[in-house]
C-alpha positions in Angstrom: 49.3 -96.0 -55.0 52.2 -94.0 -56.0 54.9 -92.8 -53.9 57.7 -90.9 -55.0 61.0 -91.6 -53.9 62.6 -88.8 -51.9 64.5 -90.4 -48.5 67.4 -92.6 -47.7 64.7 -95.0 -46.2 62.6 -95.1 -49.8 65.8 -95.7 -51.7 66.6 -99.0 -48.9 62.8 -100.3 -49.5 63.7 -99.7 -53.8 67.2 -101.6 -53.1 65.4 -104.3 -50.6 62.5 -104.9 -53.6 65.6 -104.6 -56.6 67.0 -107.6 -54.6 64.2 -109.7 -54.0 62.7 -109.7 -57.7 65.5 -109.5 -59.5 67.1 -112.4 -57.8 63.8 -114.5 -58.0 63.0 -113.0 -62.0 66.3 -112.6 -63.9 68.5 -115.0 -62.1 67.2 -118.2 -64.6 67.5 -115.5 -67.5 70.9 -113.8 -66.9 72.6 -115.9 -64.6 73.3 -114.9 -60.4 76.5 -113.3 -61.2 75.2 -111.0 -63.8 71.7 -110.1 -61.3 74.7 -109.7 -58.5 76.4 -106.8 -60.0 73.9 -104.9 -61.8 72.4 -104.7 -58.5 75.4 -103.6 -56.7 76.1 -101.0 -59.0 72.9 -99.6 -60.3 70.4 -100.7 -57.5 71.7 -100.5 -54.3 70.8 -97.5 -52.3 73.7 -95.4 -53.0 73.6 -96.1 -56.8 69.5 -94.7 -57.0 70.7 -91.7 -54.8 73.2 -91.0 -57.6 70.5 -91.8 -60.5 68.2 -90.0 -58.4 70.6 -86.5 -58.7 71.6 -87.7 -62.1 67.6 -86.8 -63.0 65.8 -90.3 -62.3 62.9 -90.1 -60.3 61.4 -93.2 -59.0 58.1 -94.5 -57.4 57.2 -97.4 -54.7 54.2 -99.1 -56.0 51.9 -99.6 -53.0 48.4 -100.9 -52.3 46.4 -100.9 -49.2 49.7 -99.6 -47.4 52.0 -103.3 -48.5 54.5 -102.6 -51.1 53.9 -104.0 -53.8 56.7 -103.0 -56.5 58.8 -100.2 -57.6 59.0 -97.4 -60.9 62.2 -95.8 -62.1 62.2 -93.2 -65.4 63.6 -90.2 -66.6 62.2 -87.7 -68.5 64.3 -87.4 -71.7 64.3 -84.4 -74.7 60.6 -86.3 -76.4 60.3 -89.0 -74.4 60.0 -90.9 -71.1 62.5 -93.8 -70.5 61.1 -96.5 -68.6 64.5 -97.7 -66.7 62.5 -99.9 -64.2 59.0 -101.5 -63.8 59.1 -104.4 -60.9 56.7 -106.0 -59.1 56.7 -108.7 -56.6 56.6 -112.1 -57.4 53.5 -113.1 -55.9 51.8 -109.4 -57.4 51.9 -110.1 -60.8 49.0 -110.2 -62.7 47.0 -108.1 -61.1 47.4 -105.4 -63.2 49.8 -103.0 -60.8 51.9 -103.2 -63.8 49.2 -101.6 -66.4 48.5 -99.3 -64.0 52.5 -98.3 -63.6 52.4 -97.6 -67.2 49.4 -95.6 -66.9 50.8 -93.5 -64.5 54.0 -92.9 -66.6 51.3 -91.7 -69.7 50.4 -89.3 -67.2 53.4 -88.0 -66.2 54.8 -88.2 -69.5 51.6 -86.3 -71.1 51.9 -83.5 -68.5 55.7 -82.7 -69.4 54.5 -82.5 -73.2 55.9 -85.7 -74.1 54.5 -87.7 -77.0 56.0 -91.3 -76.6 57.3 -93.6 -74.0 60.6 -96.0 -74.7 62.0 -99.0 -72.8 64.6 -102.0 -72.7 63.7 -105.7 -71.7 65.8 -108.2 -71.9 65.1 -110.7 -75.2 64.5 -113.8 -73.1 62.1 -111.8 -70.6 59.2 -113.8 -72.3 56.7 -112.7 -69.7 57.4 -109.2 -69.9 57.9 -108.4 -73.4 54.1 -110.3 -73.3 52.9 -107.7 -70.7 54.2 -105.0 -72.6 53.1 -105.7 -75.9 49.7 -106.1 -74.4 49.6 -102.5 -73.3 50.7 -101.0 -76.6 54.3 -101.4 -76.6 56.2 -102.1 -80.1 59.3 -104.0 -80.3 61.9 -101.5 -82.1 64.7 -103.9 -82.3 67.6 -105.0 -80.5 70.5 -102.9 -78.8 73.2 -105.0 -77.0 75.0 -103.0 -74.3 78.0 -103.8 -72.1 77.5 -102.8 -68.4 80.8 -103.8 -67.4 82.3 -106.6 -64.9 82.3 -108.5 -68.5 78.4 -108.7 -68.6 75.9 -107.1 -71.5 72.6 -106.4 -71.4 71.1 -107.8 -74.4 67.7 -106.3 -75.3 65.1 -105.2 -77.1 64.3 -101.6 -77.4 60.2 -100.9 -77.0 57.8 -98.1 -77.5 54.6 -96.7 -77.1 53.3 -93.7 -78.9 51.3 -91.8 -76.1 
């Protein structure tokens, strides 16, 4: 269900998927501009090879061999940042996102880490939803300029593992 990302090709199907449900999700929340250059600078292909080297690791979500979303963290000091959890429009709710996180508990318990952290955006209703449901705590708010004159303006979750 889990595929890590290791080739040029799974880094274009991660980029293909960034731009597909990030257009469709955050496009009514942060405008088309804003979705525009955060995925041309920290989704396209070139930008997850760099993350990628940088320490990210990220997974394709699949199911009965169709794609289904993508995973992105990075294994921090006493934690596990959860940079990305997507799934496709059509896929949601259906519990591929519980499972994600699951798999992140695992990962995250195998490395010795007690606690996984997160941003979502404040107006992400549905997601900050989703997470809560799964444990998550809201740990307040961090606003954060990205440059190109946009800020990500979020809320800073956790879950104690």
């Amino acid at each position: 269900m889990f595929t890590k990302v290791t080739t040029k090709y799974d880094r274009e199907i991660v980029a293909s998927l960034a731009r597909e449900i990030w257009t469709e999700h955050y496009a009514p929340i942060i405008g088309k501009e804003q979705v525009a250059y955060m995925l041309d600078h920290f989704q396209s292909e070139q930008a997850l090879a760099e993350q990628i080297k940088a320490g990210y690791c990220y997974f394709i979500i699949e199911d009965a061999d169709q794609v289904v979303g993508y995973v992105g963290i990075q294994l921090k000091d006493e934690e596990l940042f959860l940079s990305k959890l997507y799934v496709k429009y059509d896929k949601r709710g259906q519990g591929y996102g519980r499972k994600a996180v699951h798999y992140c508990e695992k990962i995250a318990k195998g490395k010795g880490l007690k606690k996984i952290v997160l941003t979502v955006n404040k107006h992400n209703y549905s997601s900050i939803k989703a997470y809560e449901a799964i444990g998550f705590k809201n740990c307040g708010s961090v606003i954060q300029e990205i440059g190109g004159g946009f800020v990500m303006d979020d809320y800073n979750m956790e879950k104690i593992i």
